[in-house]
DRENDO-1510 file (C-alpha; in Angstrom, 1 decimal, always signed):
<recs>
REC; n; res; u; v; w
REC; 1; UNK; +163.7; +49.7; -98.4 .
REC; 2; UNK; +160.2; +48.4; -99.3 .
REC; 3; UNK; +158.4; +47.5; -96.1 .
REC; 4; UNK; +155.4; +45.4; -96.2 .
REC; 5; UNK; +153.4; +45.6; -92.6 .
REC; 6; UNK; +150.7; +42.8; -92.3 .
REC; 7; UNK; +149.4; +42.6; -88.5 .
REC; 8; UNK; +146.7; +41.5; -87.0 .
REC; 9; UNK; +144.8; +42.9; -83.7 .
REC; 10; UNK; +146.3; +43.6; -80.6 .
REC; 11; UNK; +143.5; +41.4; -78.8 .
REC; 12; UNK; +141.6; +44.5; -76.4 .
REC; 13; UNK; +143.8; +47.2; -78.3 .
REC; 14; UNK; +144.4; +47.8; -81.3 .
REC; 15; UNK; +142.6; +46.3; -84.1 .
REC; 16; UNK; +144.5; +45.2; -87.1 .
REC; 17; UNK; +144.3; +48.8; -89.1 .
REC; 18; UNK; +145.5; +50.6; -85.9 .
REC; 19; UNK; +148.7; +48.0; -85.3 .
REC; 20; UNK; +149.1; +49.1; -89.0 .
REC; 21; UNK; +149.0; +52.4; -88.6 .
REC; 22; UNK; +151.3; +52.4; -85.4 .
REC; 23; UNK; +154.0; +50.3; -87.1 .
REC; 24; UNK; +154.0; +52.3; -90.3 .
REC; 25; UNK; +154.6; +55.7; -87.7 .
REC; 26; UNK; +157.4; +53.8; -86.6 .
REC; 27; UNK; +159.2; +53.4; -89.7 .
REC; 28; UNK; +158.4; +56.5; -90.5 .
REC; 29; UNK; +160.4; +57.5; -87.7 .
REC; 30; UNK; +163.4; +55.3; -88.6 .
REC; 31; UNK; +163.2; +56.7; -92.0 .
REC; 32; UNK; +161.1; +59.2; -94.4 .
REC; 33; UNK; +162.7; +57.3; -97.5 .
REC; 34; UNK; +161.0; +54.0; -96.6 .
REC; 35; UNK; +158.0; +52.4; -99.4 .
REC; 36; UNK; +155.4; +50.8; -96.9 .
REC; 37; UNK; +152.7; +48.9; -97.6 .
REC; 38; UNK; +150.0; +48.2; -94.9 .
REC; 39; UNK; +147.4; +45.6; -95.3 .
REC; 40; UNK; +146.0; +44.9; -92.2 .
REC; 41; UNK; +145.7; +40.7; -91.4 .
REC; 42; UNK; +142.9; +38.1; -89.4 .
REC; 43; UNK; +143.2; +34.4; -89.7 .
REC; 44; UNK; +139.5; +33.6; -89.2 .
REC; 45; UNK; +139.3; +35.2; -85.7 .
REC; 46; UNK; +138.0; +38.3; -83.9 .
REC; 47; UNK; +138.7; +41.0; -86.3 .
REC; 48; UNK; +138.4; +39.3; -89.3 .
REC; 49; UNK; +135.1; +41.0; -91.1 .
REC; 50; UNK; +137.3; +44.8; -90.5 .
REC; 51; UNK; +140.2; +43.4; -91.6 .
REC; 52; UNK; +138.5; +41.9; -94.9 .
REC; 53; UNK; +136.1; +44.9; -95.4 .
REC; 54; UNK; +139.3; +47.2; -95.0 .
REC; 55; UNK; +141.3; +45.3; -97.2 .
REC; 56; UNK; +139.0; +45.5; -100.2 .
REC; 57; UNK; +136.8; +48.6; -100.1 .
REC; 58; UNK; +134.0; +46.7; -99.0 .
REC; 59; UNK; +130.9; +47.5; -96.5 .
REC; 60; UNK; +129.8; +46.7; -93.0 .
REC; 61; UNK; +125.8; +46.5; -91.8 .
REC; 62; UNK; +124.3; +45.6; -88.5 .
REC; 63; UNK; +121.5; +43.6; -87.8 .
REC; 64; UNK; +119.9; +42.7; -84.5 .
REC; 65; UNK; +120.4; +39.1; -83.8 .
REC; 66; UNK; +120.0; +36.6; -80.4 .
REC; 67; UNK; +123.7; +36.5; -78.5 .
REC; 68; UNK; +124.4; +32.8; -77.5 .
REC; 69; UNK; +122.3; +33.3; -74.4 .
REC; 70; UNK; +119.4; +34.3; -76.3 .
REC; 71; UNK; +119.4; +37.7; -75.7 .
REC; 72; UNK; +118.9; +40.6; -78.3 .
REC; 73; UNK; +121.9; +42.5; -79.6 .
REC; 74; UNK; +123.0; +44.4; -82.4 .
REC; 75; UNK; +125.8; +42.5; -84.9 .
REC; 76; UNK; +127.8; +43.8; -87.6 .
REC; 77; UNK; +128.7; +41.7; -91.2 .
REC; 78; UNK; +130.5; +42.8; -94.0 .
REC; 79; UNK; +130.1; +42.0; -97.9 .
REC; 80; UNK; +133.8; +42.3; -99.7 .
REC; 81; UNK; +134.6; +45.1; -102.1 .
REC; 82; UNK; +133.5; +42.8; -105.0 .
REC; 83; UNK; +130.2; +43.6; -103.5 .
REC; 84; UNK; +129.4; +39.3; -103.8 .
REC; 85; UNK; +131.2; +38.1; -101.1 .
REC; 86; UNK; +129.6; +38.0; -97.6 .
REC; 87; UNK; +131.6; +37.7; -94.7 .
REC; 88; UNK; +130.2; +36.8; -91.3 .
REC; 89; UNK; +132.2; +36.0; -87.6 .
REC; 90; UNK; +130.8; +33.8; -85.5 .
REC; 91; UNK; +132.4; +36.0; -82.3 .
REC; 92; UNK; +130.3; +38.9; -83.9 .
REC; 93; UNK; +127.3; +37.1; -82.3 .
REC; 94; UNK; +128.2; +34.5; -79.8 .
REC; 95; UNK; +131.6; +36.0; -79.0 .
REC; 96; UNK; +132.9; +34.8; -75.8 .
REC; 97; UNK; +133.4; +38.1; -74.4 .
REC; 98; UNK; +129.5; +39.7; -76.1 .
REC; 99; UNK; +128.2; +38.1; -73.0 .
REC; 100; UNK; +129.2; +38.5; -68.8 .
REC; 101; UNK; +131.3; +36.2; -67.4 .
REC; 102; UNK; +128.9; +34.7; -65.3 .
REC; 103; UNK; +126.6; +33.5; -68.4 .
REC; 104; UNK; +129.7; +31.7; -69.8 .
REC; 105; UNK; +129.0; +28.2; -69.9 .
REC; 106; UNK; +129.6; +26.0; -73.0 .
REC; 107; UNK; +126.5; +23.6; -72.1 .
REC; 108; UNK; +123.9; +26.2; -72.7 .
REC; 109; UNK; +125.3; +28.9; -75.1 .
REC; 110; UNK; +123.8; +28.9; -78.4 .
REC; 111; UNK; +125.0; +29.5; -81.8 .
REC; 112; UNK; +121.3; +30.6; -83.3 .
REC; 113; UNK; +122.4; +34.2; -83.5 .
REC; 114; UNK; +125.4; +32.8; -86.2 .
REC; 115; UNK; +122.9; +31.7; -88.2 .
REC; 116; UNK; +120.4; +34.4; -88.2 .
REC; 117; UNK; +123.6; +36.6; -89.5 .
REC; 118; UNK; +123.7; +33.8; -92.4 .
REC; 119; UNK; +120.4; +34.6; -93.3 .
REC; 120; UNK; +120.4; +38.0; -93.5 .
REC; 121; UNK; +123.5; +37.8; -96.0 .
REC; 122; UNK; +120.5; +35.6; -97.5 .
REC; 123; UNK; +118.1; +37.9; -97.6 .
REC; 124; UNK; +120.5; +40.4; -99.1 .
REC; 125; UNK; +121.2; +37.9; -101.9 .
REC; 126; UNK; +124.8; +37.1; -101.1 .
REC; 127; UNK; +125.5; +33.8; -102.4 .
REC; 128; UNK; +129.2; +33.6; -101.3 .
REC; 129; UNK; +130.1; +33.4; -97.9 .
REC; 130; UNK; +133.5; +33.4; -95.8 .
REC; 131; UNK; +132.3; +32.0; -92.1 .
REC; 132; UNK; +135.2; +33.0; -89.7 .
REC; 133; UNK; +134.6; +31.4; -86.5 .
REC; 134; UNK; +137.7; +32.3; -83.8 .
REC; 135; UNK; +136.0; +33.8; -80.7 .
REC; 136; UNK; +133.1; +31.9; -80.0 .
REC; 137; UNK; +131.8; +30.9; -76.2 .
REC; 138; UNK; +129.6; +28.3; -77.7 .
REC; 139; UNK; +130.4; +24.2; -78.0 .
REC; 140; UNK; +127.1; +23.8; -79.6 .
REC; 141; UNK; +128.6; +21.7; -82.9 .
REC; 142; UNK; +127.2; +24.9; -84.9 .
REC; 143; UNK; +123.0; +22.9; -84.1 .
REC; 144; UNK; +121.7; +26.0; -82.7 .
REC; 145; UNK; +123.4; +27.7; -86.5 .
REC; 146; UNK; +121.2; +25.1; -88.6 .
REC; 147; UNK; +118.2; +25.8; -86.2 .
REC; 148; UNK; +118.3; +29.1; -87.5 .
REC; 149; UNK; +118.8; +27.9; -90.7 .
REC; 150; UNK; +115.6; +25.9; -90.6 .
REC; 151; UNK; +116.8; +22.6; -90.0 .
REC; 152; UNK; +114.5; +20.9; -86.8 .
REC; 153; UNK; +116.5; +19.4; -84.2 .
REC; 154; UNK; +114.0; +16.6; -82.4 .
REC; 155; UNK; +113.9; +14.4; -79.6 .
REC; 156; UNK; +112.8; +10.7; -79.4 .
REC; 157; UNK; +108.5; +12.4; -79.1 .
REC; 158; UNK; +109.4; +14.9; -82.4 .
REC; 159; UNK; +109.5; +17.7; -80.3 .
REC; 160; UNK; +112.9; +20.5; -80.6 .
REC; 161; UNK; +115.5; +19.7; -78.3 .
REC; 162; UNK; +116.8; +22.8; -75.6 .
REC; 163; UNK; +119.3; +25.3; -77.2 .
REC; 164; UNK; +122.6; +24.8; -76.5 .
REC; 165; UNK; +125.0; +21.7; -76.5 .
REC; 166; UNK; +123.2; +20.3; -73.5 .
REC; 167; UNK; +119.5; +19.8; -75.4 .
REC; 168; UNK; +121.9; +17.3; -77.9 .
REC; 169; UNK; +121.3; +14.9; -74.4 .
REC; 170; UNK; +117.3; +14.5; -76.2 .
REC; 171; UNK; +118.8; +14.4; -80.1 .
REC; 172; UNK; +117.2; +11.3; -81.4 .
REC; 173; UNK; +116.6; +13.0; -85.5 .
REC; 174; UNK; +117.8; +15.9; -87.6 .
REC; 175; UNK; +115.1; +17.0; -90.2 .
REC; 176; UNK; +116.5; +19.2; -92.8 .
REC; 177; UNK; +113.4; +19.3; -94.9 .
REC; 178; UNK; +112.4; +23.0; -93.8 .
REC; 179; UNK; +115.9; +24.0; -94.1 .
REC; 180; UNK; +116.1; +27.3; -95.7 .
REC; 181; UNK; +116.7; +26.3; -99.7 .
REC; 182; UNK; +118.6; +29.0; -100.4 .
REC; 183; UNK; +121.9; +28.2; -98.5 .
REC; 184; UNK; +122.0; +25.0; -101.0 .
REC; 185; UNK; +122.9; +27.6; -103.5 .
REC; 186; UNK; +125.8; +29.0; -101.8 .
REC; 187; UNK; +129.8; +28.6; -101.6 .
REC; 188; UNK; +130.8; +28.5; -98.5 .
REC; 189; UNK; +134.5; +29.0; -97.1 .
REC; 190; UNK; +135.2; +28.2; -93.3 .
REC; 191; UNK; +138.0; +30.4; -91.9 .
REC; 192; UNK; +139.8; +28.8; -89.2 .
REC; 193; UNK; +142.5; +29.4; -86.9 .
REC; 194; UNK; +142.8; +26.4; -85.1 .
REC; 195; UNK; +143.4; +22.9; -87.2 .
REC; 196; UNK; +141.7; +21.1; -84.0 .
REC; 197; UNK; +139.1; +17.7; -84.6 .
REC; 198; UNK; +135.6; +17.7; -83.2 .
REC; 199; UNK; +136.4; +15.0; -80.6 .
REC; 200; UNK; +139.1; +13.4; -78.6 .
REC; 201; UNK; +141.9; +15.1; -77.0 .
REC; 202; UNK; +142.6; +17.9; -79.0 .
REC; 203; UNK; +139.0; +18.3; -80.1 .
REC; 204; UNK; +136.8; +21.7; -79.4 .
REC; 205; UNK; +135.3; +20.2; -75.9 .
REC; 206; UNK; +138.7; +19.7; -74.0 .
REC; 207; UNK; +141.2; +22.5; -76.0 .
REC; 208; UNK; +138.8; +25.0; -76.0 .
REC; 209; UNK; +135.6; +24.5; -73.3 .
REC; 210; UNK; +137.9; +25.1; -70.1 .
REC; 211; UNK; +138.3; +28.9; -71.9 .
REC; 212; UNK; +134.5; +29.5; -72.6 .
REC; 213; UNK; +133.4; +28.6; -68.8 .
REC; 214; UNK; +133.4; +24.6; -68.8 .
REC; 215; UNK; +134.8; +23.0; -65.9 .
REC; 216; UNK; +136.0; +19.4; -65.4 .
REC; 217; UNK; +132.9; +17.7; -65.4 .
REC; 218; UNK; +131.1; +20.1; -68.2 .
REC; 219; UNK; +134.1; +19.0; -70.2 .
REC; 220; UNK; +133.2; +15.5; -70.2 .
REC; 221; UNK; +130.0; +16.2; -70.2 .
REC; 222; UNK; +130.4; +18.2; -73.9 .
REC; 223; UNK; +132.6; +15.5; -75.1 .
REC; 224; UNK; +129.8; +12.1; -74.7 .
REC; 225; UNK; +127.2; +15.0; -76.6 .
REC; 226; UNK; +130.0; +16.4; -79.6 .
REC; 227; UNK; +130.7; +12.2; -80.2 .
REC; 228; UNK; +126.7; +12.0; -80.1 .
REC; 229; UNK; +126.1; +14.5; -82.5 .
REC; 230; UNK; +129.2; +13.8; -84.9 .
REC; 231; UNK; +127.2; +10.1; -84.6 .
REC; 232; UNK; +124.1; +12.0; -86.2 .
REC; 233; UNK; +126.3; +14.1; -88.5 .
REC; 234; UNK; +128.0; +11.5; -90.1 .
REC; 235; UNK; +125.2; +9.5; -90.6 .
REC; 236; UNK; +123.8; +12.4; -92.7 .
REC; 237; UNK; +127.0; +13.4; -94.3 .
REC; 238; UNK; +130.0; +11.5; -95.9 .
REC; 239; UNK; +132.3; +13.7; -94.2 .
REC; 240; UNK; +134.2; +12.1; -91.1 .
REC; 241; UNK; +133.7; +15.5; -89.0 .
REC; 242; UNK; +134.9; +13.8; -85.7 .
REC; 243; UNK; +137.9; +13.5; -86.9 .
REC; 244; UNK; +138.5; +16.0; -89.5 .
REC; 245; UNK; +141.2; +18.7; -89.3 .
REC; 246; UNK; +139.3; +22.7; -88.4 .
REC; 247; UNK; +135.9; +20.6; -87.3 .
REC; 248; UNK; +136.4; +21.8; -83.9 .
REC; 249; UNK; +136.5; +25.3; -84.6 .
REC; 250; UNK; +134.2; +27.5; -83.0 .
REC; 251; UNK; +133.4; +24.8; -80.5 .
REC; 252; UNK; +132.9; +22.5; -83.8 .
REC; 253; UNK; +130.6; +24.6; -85.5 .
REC; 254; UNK; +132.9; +23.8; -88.1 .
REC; 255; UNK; +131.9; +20.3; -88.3 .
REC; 256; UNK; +127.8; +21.3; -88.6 .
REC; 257; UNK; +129.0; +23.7; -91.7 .
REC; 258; UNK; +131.3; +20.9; -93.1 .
REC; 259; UNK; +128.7; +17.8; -92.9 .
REC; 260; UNK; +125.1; +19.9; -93.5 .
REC; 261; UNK; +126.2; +23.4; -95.7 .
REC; 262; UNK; +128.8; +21.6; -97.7 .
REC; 263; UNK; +131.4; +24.4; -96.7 .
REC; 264; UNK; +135.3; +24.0; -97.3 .
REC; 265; UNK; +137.5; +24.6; -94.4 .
REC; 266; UNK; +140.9; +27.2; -95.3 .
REC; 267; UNK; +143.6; +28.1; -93.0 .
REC; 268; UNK; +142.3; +31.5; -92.1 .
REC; 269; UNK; +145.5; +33.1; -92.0 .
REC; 270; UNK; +145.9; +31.8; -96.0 .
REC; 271; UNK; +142.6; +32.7; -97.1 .
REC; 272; UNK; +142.5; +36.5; -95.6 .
REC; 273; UNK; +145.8; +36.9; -97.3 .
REC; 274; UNK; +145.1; +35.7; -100.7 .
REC; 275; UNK; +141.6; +37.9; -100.5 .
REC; 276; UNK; +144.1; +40.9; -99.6 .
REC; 277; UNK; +146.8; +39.5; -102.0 .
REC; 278; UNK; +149.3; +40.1; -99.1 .
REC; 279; UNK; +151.4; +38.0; -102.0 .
REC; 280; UNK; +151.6; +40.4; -104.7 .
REC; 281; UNK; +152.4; +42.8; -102.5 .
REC; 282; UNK; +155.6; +40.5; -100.8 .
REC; 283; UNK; +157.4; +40.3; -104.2 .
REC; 284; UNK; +159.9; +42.5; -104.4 .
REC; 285; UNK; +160.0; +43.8; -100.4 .
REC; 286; UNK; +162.8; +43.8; -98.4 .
REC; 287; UNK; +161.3; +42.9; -95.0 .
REC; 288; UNK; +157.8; +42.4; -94.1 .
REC; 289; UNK; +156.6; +43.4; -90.5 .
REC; 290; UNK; +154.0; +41.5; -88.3 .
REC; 291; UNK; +152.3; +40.5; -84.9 .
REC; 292; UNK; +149.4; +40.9; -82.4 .
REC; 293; UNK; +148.8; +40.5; -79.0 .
REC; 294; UNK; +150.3; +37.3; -78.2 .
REC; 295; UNK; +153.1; +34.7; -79.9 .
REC; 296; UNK; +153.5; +31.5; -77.6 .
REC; 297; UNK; +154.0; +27.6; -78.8 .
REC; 298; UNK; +150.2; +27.9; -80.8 .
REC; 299; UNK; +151.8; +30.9; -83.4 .
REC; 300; UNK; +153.0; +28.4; -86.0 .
REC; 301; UNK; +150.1; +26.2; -85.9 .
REC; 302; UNK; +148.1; +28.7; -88.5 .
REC; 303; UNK; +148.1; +32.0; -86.7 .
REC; 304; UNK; +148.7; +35.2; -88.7 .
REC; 305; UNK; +152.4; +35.7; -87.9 .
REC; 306; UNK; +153.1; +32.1; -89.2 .
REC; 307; UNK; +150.8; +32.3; -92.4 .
REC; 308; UNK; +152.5; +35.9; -93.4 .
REC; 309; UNK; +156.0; +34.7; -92.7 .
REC; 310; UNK; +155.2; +31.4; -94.7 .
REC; 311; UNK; +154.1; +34.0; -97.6 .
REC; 312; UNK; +157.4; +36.0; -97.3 .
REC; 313; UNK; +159.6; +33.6; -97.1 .
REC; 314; UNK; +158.7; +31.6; -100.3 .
REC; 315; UNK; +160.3; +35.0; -101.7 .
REC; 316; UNK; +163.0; +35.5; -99.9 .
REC; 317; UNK; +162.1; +38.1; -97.6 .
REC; 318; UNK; +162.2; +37.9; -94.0 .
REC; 319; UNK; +160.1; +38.8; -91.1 .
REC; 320; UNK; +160.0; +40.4; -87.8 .
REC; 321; UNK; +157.1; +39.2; -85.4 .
REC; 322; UNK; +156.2; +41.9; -82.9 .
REC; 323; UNK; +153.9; +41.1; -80.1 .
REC; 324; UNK; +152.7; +42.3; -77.1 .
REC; 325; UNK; +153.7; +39.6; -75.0 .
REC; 326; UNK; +156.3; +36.6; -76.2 .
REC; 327; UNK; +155.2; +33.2; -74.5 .
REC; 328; UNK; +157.6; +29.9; -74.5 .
REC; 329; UNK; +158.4; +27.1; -77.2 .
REC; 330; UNK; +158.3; +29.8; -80.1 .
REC; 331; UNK; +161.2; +27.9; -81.8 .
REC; 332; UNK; +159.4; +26.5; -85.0 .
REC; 333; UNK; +158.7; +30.5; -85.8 .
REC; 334; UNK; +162.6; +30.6; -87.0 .
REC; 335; UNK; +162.2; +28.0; -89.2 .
REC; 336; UNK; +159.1; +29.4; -91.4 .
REC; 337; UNK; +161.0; +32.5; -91.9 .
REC; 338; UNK; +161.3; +34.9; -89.0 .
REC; 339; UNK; +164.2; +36.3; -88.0 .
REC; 340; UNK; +162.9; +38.2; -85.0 .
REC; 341; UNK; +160.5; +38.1; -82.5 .
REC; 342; UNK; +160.1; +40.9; -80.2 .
REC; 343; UNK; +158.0; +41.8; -77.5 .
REC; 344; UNK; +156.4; +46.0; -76.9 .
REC; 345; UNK; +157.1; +45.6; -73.1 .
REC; 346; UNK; +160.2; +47.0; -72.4 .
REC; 347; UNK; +159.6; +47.8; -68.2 .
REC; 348; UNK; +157.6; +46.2; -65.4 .
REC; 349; UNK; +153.8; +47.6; -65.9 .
REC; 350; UNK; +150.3; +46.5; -65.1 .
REC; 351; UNK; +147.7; +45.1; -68.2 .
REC; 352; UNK; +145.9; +47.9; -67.9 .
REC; 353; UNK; +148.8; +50.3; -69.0 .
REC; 354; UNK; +150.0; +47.9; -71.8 .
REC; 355; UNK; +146.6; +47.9; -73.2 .
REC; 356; UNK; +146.3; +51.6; -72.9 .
REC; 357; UNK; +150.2; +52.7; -74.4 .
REC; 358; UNK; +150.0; +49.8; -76.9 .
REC; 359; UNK; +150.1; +52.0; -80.2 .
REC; 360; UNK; +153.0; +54.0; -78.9 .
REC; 361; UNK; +154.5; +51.0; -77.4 .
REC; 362; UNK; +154.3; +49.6; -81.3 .
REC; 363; UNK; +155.1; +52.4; -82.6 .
REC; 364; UNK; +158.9; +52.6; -80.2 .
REC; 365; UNK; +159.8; +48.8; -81.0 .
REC; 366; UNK; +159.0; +49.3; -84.9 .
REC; 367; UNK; +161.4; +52.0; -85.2 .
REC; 368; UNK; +164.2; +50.3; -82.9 .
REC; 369; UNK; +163.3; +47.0; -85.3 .
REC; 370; UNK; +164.1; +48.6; -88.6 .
REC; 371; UNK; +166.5; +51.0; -87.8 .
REC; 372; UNK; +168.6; +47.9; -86.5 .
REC; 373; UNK; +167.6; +45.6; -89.8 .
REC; 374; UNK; +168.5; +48.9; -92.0 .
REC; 375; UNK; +171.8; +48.6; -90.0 .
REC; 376; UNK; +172.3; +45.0; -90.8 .
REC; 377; UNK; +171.4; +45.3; -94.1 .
REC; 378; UNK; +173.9; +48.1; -94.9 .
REC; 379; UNK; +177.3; +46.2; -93.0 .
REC; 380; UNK; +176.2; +43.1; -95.6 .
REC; 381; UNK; +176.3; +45.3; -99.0 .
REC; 382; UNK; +179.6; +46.0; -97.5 .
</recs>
């Protein structure tokens, strides 16, 4: 059989290459006679830049760039193997997890750092940018981004506003005049893997602020200032970013790229595979292989499982989804084209061990998934 494995991480694991590698051991183990193509898989999320970079022969650097706090740490980018494409995560700087636990809290974090990335893809001349923006503990609206972009964020005296989504309280202007001319010149893609608004009650404040420290009253408190500064957005821009499907990404830094950089939101999931051209490498396979750390109810909203499984099954091939952990209300995954979903715990253990016996874990349930597909396939040609 031809065997096409397209994961992505194993969230505090195994990133996307090593879930590769592990599953490809595990055919291996099923059977030497096996064709297997690995292309590792992000949909806009942690892991995305390696995944990319990997996938096309491309190049990581590291720059030193403020964490949403403010502090000083070290960031890496990537530029594609078609040495024009830039490719930047917003978690590679503001990450949730770049910065303690007690510093998370979605009223002060920043997204500055993000944009100080964007500039040095600027300064390297890189005119083409994929932003992926999973991960983030910010809820800024991407302002502390076009801060660092140039753009002046003022209050009602002309003076900058505080970092963070709480100094949007003072917004009263947003001068773009000292904006830094060369991102006018750029195409920019927005990777997301959510499809969330800006606002309301699927929007970036209540989904996603509990997550990144927020709690009931910081909630509502970042909902009044993402309305206020979609108000100023929308004012500027002819795009309706409250309401606009992937503006809440990266606690709606989506919607400052969408109104002020003219960016195009993709389904991560669908633009990482087309870059890889996971889709050329479908045709013709007899089962494709994928997963990461988690499948629950959000999988077939745009996460990489869903997208590849879309991809196989508009030719015919179908997919197993293995995971670390299976969650509830998984049902729509069987109608996209998985036939399996299966989970690497097979006893009672603690996170710590899963994390630490992952690959071989991956590795065991690979081998017991296509030895038992090889099986089904043989009894049908019969």
């Amino acid at each position: 059989m031809k065997i096409v494995v397209a994961p992505d991480s194993f969230k505090g694991s195994l990133t996307a290459s090593g879930a590769g590698e592990a599953m490809r051991q595990g055919i291996l183990k099923a059977s030497l006679h096996h064709e297997i193509v690995v292309i590792p898989m992000a949909d806009g999320g942690e892991g995305s830049v390696r995944c990319l970079v990997d996938a096309t022969g491309g190049q990581l650097f590291a720059t030193t760039v403020e964490n949403s706090t403010g502090k000083p740490i070290e960031a890496t980018y990537g530029v594609l193997g078609d040495g024009a494409t830039c490719v930047i995560e917003l978690a590679a700087a503001c990450g949730l997890y770049v910065i303690e636990k007690s510093e998370r809290n979605p009223l002060f974090t920043s997204t500055y750092g993000f944009g100080q990335l964007i500039t040095a893809g600027l300064e390297r001349g890189y005119r083409r940018f994929v932003l992926c923006l999973g991960g983030s503990g910010t809820n800024d609206g991407g302002a502390g981004m076009l801060e660092a972009l140039g753009a002046k964020l003022l209050d009602a005296n002309g003076h900058l506003i505080q970092r963070g989504a709480i100094g949007l309280s003072d917004l009263h202007a947003i001068d773009t005049a000292s904006m830094d001319p060369r991102i006018y010149a750029c195409d920019i893609q927005i990777a997301c893997d959510v499809t969330n608004p800006l606002v309301g009650s699927l929007g970036a404040s209540y989904v996603f602020g509990p997550q990144k420290g927020a709690d009931t009253a910081a909630v509502e408190l970042l909902e009044v200032l993402m309305k206020k500064w979609a108000d100023h957005l929308e004012q500027m821009s002819s795009i309706p970013v409250r309401s606009a499907a992937g503006a809440g990404a990266g606690g709606g830094t989506a919607a400052g790229i969408l109104a002020l950089l003219q960016g195009r939101i993709r389904a991560g999931s669908s633009l990482i595979a087309e870059i890889s051209e996971l889709e050329r490498h479908v045709q013709g396979a007899d089962l494709v292989l994928t997963g990461e750390g988690k499948v629950d109810s959000q999988t077939a909203h745009g996460k990489t499982p869903s997208g590849v499984a879309f991809i196989a099954k508009k030719h015919g091939v179908p997919t197993i989804i293995i995971a670390g952990t299976v969650g509830s209300n998984i049902e729509n995954l069987y109608t996209q084209g998985v036939c399996s979903v299966l989970s690497l715990l097979n006893k009672p253990m603690s996170l710590d061990e899963a994390l630490e016996n992952a690959a071989a874990m991956l590795e065991n349930t690979t081998e017991a998934a296509v030895r038992l597909f090889a099986a089904g396939s043989a009894n049908k040609n019969h």
